[in-house]
Structures are given as structure tokens and as C-alpha cells.
N, C-alpha and C positions, 0 to 999 in steps of 0.2 A: 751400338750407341750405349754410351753408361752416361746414369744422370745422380749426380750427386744430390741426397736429402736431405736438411739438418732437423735431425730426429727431433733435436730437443728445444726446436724452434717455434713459438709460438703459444698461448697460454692454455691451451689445453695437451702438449706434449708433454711424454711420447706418445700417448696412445692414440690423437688424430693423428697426428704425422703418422705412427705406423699402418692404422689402418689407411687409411691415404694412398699410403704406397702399396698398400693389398690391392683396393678396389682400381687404381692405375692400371697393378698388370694385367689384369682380366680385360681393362680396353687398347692396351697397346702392344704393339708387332712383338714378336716373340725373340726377336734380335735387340730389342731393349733391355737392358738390364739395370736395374736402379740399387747403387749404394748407400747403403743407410748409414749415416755417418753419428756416432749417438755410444750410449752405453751398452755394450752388447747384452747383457745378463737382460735390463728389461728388454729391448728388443726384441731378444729369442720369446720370452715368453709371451710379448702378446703375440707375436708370430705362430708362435703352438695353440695360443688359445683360440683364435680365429682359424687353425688346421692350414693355415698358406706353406703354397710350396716354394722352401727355402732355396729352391735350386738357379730361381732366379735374382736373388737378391745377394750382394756381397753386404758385407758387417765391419766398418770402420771403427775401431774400439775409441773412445774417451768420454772420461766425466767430466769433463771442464767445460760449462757453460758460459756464455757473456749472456747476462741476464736484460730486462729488458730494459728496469730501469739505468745500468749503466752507461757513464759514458763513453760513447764508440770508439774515439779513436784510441783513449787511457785501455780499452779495455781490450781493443783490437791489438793493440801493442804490449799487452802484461800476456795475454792470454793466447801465445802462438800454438797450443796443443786444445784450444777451444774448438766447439762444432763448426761455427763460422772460419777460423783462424783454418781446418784441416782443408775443409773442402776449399776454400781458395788457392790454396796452398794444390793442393791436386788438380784444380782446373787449371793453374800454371803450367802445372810441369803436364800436361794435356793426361791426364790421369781418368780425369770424367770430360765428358762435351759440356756438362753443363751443369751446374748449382742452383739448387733450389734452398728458400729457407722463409719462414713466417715467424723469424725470432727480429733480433734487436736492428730495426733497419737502417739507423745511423752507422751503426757497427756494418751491413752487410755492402752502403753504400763507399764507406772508409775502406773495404777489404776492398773491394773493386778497386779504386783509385788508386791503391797503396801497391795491388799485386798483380792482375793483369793491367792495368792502368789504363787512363784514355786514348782512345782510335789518334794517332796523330792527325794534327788539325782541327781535331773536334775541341773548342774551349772550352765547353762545360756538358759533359752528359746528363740525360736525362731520367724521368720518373713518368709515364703516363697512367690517365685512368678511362676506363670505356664507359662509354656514353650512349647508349641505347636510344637509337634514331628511333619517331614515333612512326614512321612508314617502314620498319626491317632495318636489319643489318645494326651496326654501329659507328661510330666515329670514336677519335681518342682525344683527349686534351692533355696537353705535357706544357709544362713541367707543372707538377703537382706536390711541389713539396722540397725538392732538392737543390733548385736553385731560388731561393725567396728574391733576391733582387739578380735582374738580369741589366745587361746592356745590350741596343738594336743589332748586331752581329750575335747574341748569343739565340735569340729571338728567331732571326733569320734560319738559325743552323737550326734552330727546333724544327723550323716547317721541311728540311730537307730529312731530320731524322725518323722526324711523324710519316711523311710521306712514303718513306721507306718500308718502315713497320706495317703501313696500313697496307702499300702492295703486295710486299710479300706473304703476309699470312693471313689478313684477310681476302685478299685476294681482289681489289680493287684499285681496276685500271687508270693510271694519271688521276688520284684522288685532287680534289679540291682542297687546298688548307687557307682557312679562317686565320684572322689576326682578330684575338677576342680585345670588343671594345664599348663605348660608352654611346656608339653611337656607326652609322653606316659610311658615313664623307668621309674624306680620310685625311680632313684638317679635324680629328675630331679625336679627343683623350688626351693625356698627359703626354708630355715631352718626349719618354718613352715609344710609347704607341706612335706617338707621330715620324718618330725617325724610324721605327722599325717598318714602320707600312712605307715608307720611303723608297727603302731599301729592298721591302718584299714586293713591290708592286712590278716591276718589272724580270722578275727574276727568268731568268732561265732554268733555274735548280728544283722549281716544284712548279705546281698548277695554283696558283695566289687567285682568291676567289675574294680579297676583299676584305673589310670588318667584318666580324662575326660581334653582334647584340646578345645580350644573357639570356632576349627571348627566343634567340636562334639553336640552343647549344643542342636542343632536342629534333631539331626540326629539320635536319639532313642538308642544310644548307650546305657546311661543310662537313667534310671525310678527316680536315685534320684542324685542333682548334689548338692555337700558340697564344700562350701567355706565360710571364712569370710564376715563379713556384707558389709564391704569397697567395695571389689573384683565384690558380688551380688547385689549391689546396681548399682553399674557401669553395669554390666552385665543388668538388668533392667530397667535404663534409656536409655543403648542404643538400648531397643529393643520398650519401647515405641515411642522411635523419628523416629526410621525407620520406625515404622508402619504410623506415623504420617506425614513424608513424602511420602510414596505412597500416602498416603489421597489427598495431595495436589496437587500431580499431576493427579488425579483423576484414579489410576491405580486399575482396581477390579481386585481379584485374590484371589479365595478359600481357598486358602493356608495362605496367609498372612493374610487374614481378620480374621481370628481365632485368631490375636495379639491382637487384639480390646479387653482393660479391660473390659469393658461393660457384654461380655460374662460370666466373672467368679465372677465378684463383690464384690469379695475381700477375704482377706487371714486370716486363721485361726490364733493366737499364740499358739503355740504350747510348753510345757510343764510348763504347769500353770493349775493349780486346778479348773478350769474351762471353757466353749466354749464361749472367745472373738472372733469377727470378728470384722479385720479392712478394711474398705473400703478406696478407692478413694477419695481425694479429691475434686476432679471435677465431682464425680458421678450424672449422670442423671438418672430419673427414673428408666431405665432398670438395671443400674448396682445395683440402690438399691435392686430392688426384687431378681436380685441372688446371690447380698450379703444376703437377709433374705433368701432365699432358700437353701443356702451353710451352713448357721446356722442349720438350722432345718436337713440338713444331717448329718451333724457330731455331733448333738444331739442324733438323731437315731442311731447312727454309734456308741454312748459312746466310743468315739475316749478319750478324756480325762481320762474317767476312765481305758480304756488300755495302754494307756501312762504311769498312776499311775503305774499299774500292771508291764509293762516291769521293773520300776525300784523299784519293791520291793527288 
């Protein structure tokens, strides 16, 4: 298994990204090997500073960054010898199994769509974030970012993409997926909401458990919680500011520290012809290694090639 990293993705690269990828190989099979796609000269050296043994990592040369402020697709499109630009470009031509990167996520979103492209069928792939259930485990809500306005069929195909992800790698049988709403009846939210529960209510394609409430989203009700990107995005921010306020007031509590991104490393896109992970922004070493660990699961998991499958 080779997993491509964009060295120079993210605001404290390269040196989280490389060590990242240090503290990864120490927890993953020794038939992984992870390509560092980045400027070789610093590479090598934080590589010798930290004494890691190069034997498992290859070295993709370039200095051409898409930076974060850019915009993705001008930049996805001036810049084909960029970090983002190679390692797409090698997940095509099956070069790596899989792409990691916590640089410019509009750019890593446009490399998807533009180069392995979306699963035939799928209309609009997605963006998930984990949601730490207060009884154990987690749930996912999608879309979070990537589709701000959806229609009741884009809606639908969320709850079958969610369902999918949450089987395969977390490992949770016929999950329950939520339709997040204003209310539990399901003459109940906007136009939207009301034709998409229409449509989700008798599906055969997932386990439809109903509206999901804002006061549910913790509460293990559902395993998968569907909404527009606008709605999950919001839903997302405000749960990394709450986390980030205990912080501040220095409150530890088992329960909420499982908010901490750090933990999950970042989120797969999900109906696209191949395994991108988008990390964090702000990722520090830890979150990078279980964004490269989260990759090498859903490689093992051929979660994308069962995605293909559900929409044959």
C-alpha cells in the first residue's frame, strides 16, 4: 500500500506534515509505505533530525505550492507540478492508493472532481465531520462544507454515502441515518427538508431513522446525520469553538475531549473514483498521523470501490 502526503500542506508544514508521517510508520503494517510529495532538501533534513528510517518513505521532488489563500481551481489549473496538482495526478494513474493533504481544501476538492472525478451516479460528492456520540462510538454528518446548497436527491445520496462510510470503517451494522431538522414530524422545516424526508422515508438504500433535532446530534440517535453543506458547516464550527472554549478555561472532561480534531485527522471525500483525505488546517503532528492512518483504513476498507458498486 503507498499513501501519498502533501508535505507542504497545511500551516505549520513541512515539519508537522513530516513528522506526521514519522509517528504513522511506527503505528502502521510495515507493507505501507508513504510518499512524501514536498521539497526534498527540507524533507531529508527533518527526516535526519528526528534519525527516521528513510527506507520506508519515497521523496517526490517540487517546490510549487497552492497556498491557502488561493483560489483552487485558478490555482489547481496554473499550478500542475504543485503538491496538490502531483499527488492527484499519481492517484490517477494508480501510482499511490491514496492522497493525503491539510493544505488548500477548495484546491484538494477541485483536484478530485477535475482528475479522478465523481463515482458515476453520484451528483455531488461529499465532505463529512465526526461527531462523538455522548454513550461511545461516533456518528458523521455530511455534507459539511462542500455542497452549501443541495436538492432532495443530493440529500438522499448523502444518507447512502454516510451509511456506507460509517459501515465500512467504523464498523457499524445497517447504521441509522438522521435527516437533520427543525423539528421531529416530518411535515416539519423548509421545502427542502420536507421533500428530502419524502423521499428518504421509505428508502430501501439506507436504515432512515427519521428527523434528527440539533438536540439529537450528540445523542446517538443517529449513526448518520444528512444535511446541506451550509447547515453542516455551521453545525461544525460550532462544535469546534465549544471544544475550544473548555480548553480555555482549562476544563478536562472525557467526554468532550473526544471533540479534539487531532484525534480523527481528517475526513475522507466521499463519492469520487478515489481515497482523498482532507485534513486540518492547523494540523499538528498528531492529527497528521491519523489523517495518514484514516487513509490507509479506507484503502484497506476499498470503501471507494463499494461506493462505485452501490451505484452501479
Amino acid at each position: 500500500m503507498k499513501i501519498g502526503l502533501d508535505i507542504h500542506g497545511g500551516d505549520f508544514a513541512p515539519e508537522a506534515t513530516t513528522r506526521g508521517a514519522i509517528l504513522a510508520l511506527e503505528e502502521l503494517p510495515s507493507e505501507v509505505r508513504l510518499v512524501l510529495i514536498g521539497d526534498q532538501e527540507k524533507i531529508n533534513a527533518i527526516l535526519k533530525e528526528e534519525g527516521a528510517d528513510t527506507s520506508r518513505f519515497d521523496i517526490v521532488h517540487t517546490m510549487d505550492v497552492i497556498e491557502m489563500g488561493e483560489h483552487p481551481t485558478k490555482a489547481f489549473t496554473k499550478k500542475p507540478r504543485s503538491t496538490i496538482g502531483i499527488g492527484f495526478g499519481m492517484l490517477k494513474e494508480n501510482q499511490i492508493d491514496a492522497f493525503a493533504s491539510a493544505g488548500n481544501t477548495g484546491a484538494m476538492l477541485v483536484g478530485g472532481m477535475y482528475t479522478v472525478r465523481a463515482v458515476s451516479g453520484v451528483i455531488r460528492p461529499s465532505i463529512t465531520s465526526i461527531l462523538p456520540k455522548e454513550n461511545g462510538g461516533v456518528s458523521i454528518i455530511l455534507d459539511v462544507g462542500f455542497n452549501a446548497d443541495c436538492k432532495p436527491d443530493v440529500l438522499y445520496q448523502f444518507g447512502i454515502l454516510g451509511s456506507l462510510y460509517v459501515e465500512h470503517i467504523y464498523g457499524v451494522k445497517n447504521p441509522k441515518v438522521g435527516l437533520l431538522n427543525i423539528g421531529e414530524e416530518e411535515e416539519k422545516g423548509n421545502l427542502l427538508s420536507q421533500a428530502a424526508h419524502e423521499m428518504m422515508k421509505d428508502s430501501k438504500d439506507f436504515n432512515f431513522c427519521g428527523n434528527i433535532e440539533g438536540r439529537d446530534l450528540f445523542s446517538g440517535k443517529a449513526d448518520v446525520i444528512v444535511c446541506d453543506g451550509f447547515t453542516g458547516n455551521v453545525v461544525l464550527k460550532e462544535a469546534e469553538t465549544f471544544y475550544s472554549l473548555i480548553k480555555k478555561r482549562n476544563i478536562s472532561d472525557e467526554y468532550f475531549d473526544r471533540f479534539n480534531y487531532e484525534l480523527y485527522g481528517g475526513s475522507p471525500v466521499l463519492g469520487i473514483n478515489g481515497n482523498v483525505i482532507i485534513g486540518h488546517g492547523i494540523s499538528n503532528p498528531k492529527a497528521i498521523k491519523n489523517m495518514i492512518k484514516l487513509a490507509a483504513e479506507v484503502v484497506e476498507a476499498k470503501l471507494s470501490e463499494k461506493i462505485q458498486k452501490a451505484f452501479v
